[in-house]
DRENPASE-743534 format. One record per residue (C-alpha): residue in one letter; x, y, z negated. Coordinates in steps of 0.2 Angstrom, whole numbers, plus 5000, padded with zeros to 4 digits. Each point is the difference from the previous one (the first is absolute). Example, Ala and Ser with C-alpha at 12.3 -4.5 7.8 and 13.67 -1.06 7.14 Angstrom:
// residues 2
A506249784961/S500650175003/
This chain:
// residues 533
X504651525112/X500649995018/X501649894994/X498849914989/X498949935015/X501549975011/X500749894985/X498449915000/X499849985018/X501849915001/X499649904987/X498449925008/X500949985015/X501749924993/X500149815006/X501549924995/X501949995009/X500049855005/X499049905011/X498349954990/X499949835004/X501749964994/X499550064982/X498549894999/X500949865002/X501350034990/X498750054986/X499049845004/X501449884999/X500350044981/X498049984996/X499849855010/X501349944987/X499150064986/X498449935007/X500749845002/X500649984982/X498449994992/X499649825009/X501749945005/X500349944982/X498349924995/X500349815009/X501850014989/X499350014984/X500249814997/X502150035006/X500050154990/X499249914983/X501249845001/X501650085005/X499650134985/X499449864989/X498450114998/X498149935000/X498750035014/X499250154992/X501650074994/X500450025017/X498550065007/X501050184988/X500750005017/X498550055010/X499150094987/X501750114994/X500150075019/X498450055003/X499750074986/X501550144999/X499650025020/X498150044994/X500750154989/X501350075011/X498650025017/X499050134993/X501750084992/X500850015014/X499450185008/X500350084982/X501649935001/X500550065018/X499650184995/X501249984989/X501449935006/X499750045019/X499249845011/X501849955008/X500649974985/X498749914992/X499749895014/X502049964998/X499949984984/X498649875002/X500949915013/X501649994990/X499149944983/X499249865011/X501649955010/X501050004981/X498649904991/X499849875013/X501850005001/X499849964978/X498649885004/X501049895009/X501249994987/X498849994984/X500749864987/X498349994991/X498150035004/X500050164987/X501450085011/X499149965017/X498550084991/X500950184996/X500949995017/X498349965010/X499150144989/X501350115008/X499749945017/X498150035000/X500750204991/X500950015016/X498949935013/X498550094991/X500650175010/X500349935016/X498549965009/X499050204996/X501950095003/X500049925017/X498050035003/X500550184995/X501550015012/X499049915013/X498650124997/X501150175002/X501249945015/X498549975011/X498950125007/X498149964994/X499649935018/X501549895000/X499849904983/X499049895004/X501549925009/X501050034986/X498949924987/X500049865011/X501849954999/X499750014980/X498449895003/X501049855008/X501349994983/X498650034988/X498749895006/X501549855008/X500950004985/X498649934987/X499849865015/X501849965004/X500649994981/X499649844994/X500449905015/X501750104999/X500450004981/X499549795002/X501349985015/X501350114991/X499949884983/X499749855008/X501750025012/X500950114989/X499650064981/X498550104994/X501550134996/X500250055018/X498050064999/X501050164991/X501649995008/X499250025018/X499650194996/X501650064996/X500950015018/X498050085005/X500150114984/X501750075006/X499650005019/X498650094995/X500950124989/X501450075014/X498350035013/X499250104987/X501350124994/X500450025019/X498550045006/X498450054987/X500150194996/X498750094990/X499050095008/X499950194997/X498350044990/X500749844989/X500350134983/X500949894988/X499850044981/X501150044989/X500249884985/X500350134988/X498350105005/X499149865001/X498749964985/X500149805000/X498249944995/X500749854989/X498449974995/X499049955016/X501949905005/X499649904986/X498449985002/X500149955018/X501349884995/X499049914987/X498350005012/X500949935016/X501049874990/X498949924990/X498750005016/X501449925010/X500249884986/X498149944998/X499949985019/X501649895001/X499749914984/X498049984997/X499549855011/X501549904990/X499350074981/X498049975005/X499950185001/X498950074986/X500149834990/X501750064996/X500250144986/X501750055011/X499050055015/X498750074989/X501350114991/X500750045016/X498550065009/X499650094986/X501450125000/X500150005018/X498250075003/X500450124985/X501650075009/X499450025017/X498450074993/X500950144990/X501450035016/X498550035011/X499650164986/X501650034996/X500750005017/X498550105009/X500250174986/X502149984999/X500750175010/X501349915005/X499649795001/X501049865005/X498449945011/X499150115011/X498249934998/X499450175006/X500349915019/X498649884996/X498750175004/X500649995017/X498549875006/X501049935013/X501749964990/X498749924986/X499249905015/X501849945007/X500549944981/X498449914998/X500249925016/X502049964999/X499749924982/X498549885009/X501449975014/X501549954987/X498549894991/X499649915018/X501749995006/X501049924984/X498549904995/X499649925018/X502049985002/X500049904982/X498449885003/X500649935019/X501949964996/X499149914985/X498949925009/X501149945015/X501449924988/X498749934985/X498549945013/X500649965016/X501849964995/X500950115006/X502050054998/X500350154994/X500950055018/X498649915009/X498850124992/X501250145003/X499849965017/X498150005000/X500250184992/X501250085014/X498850045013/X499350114989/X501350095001/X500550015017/X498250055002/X500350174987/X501450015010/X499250045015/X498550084993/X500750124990/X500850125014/X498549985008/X499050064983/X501150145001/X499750065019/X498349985001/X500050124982/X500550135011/X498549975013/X498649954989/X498950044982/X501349894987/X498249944993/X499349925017/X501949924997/X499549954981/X498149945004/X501049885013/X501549934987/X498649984985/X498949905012/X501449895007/X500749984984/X498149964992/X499949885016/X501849904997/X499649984983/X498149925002/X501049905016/X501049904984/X498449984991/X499949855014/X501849914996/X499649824994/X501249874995/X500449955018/X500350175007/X501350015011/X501750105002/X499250125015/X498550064992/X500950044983/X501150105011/X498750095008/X499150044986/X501750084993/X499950095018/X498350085001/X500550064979/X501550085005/X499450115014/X498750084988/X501350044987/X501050095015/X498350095004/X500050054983/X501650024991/X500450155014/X498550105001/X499750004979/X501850084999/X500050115013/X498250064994/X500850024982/X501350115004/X499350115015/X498850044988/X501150094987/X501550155001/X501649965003/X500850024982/X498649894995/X500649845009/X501349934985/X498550004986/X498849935015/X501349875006/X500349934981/X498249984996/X499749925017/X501249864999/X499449964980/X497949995007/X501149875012/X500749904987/X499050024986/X498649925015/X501249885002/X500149944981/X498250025000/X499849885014/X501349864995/X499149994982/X498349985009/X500449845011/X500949934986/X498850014990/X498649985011/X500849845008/X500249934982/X498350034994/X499049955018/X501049835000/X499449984982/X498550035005/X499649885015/X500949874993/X498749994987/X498850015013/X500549875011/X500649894983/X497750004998/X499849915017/X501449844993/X498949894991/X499749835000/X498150025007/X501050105014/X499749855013/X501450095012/X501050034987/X499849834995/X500549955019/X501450105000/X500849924985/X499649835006/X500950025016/X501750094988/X500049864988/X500049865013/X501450115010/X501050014985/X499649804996/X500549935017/X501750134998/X499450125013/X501150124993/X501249894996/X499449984983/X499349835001/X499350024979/X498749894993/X498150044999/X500450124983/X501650095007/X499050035019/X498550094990/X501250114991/X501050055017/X498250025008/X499550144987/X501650094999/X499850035019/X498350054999/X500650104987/X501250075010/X498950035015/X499150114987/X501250094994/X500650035020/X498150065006/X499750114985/X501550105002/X499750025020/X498250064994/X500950144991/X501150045011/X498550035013/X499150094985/X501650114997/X500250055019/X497850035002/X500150124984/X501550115010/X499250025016/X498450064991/X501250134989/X500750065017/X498350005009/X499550114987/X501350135001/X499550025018/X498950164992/X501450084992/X500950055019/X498850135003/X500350104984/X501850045011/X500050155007/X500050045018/X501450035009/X500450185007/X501250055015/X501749934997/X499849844989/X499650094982/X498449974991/X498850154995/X500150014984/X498450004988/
């Protein structure tokens, strides 16, 4: 017994070789890769499409592909760690990426670029929980705060940076070097990591040939994940439950998530440990990371849009509005994680959901005439929040749980994230296409002929276009037709700036609303871990 507790003892008190800062950035380089992949090819879908010869939602396959395989490999990803030990498993991620995107580059058809990018998301699935894991177990519980930090900046930059990225990269060079850029990053990454990553010592790997594989809840979980993936992707595009696909599709998704839930809670030996969600805290920090990847993605989707299809913006000119941003998570986020160490990580939360609540009700003001600097602010004041809250939620998740638990808690972390994410993109799609639909029919009641300013207005556009204003100079019949295309237009213009507000109202009321859910965090006791409940 005595040996016993000195094993133990050793075991809680390993830290690793090597400095621990040097392995969080060399663990973070290969995520921020990852990361950056699942926006950096969306602006070269039109590249991609007529360089393949492939139609515009054929190579939307592209998208949808990779973020369905990373959907089903993230909550795998600690069942498979166990089993082949987490070095080698984060390796063998990095390497299936770094080869894939390698294939990518090269792919003669759009059916090869869809196997090689399925994968890519296979490999990159495993990457972001194996590096919250190793993050997580190189740190002491006061110090990763810090440490989540430097994860914070690639996960929450990335999503920002990859469309302006992805369009400079096709526009100078070929959508192929969107795949190409990870390979010299890929094998950077891979010399760091075999280096300087070591398991820890109460990291027990299994043996494959004692290990009873519950095939069932894999397929299961595979089916769920994937179709869901797919309905989120693809359901503003069908009309989503006017199509018998997306019907089909929610059908069997609901069914299999349903029965893994079951299946997965009475298995002795599952390939998901939902039996963490009875920690409170961990089921708290999962609700509140799936509403941040919901904010974050869905917010970073509607102002790009918004700068390049109302104001007329460039895509590097929006890029540019967007950047501050992240200079500001930049500096935020080692502050996150200092004051984590000083203060209750929900006074830290309360702070980040209000800023965040407060940016997004801030855009509810943009017009057609706002200008550059108080787009850029806005982006500001959002991205300060997100640093308040992307660090504490992670921190709070892990403290809360023992050690050998942080692979399973890591892989269900990141999918609440990117399943939030999905969520999120198909709701301001969707909701921008049905408000803009909406107040264009209400603005289209008010042009009538009995309308006397209406009827002003297109007197004065009829006689501009008649005298060649706009360097037109039609007759009387072509003048009226110019005069209600651009009242047409006009429409069209303010009922999609009406949705836009709607979209960005509705998420600072979601996030206001969360505020609620930081108190069901434990407090924090002496030495940075959270009482468990």
């Amino acid at each position: 017994m005595g040996a016993a507790a000195i094993t133990m003892n050793d075991a809680a008190a390993w830290r690793p070789a090597v400095n621990p800062w040097i392995i969080a950035l060399a663990v973070t380089l290969a995520t921020f890769m990852e990361v950056l992949d699942t926006s950096i090819a969306n602006v070269a879908l039109p590249h991609i499409a007529g360089s393949l010869s492939a139609g515009q939602d054929e190579s939307t396959w592209v998208l949808t592909s990779y973020l369905v395989s990373n959907a089903i490999v993230l909550p795998l990803s600690g069942w498979l760690s166990s089993i082949m030990g987490r070095k080698r498993f984060y390796m063998s991620c990095v390497a299936l990426f770094t080869i894939s995107s390698f294939l990518c580059g090269f792919a003669p058809n759009l059916a090869m670029l869809i196997v090689f990018r399925i994968l890519q998301g296979a490999g990159g699935g495993g990457l972001q929980p194996s590096e919250q894991a190793i993050l997580a177990d190189t740190f002491a519980p006061a110090k990763r705060g810090m440490a989540f930090a430097v994860y914070g900046i690639a996960v929450v930059m990335a999503p920002a940076i990859g469309p302006t990225l992805g369009g400079w990269i096709t526009d100078n060079f070929s959508w192929r070097w969107i795949f190409f850029v990870n390979i010299p990053v890929g094998i950077l990454s891979l010399l760091l990591t075999s280096r300087l990553i070591q398991d820890p010592p109460y990291f027990k790997r299994r043996k494959l040939s004692e290990t009873r594989i519950d095939y069932t809840g894999l397929g299961f979980v595979a089916l769920g994940l994937g179709t869901l993936q797919v309905i989120l992707d693809k359901g503003q595009r069908e009309d989503w439950f006017e199509s018998h696909f997306i019907v089909l599709l929610s059908v069997i998704s609901a069914a299999s998530l349903i029965f893994v839930v079951f299946w997965e809670w009475k298995h002795k030996d599952p390939i998901i440990d939902l039996h963490l969600f009875r920690e409170r805290t961990f089921a708290a920090a999962n609700f509140l990371m799936f509403m941040l990847g919901f904010a974050l993605l869905g917010s970073t989707l509607l102002l790009p849009l918004f700068m390049q299809t109302l104001l007329g913006y460039t895509a590097e000119l929006s890029g540019l509005a967007l950047s501050p941003g992240g200079f500001a998570i930049m500096v935020a986020m080692p502050i996150v994680g200092f004051l984590l160490s000083r203060y209750n990580p929900r006074w830290l939360m309360l702070f980040g959901l209000t800023m965040l609540s407060f940016s997004l009700f801030h855009m509810t003001t943009f017009d057609l005439g706002v200008d550059f600097h108080t787009v850029m602010m806005a982006r500001v004041y959002q991205a300060v929040g997100l640093a308040f809250l992307f660090v504490p939620i992670n921190t709070a998740a892990y403290s809360s749980l023992p050690r050998e638990k942080n692979n399973a808690a890591s892989g269900l972390m990141n999918l609440a994230r990117n399943i939030g994410g999905s969520f999120g993109i198909s709701f301001v799609t969707t909701g921008l296409a049905r408000r803009a639909q909406f107040h264009q029919v209400r603005l289209v009641e008010k042009l009538n002929a009995a309308n006397p300013q209406f009827q002003s207005v297109l007197h004065g556009m009829t006689g501009t276009f008649s005298g060649g204003g706009f360097g037109t100079g039609s007759g009387p019949g072509s003048a009226l037709q110019h005069a209600y295309a651009m009242m047409q237009a006009n429409v069209i213009q303010q009922a999609t700036m009406l949705a836009y507000i709607d979209n960005f109202w509705v998420l600072g009321v979601v996030i206001a609303c969360l505020i609620p859910c930081v108190f069901l965090i434990n407090k924090p006791k002496k030495g940075g871990e959270i009482v468990a409940h």
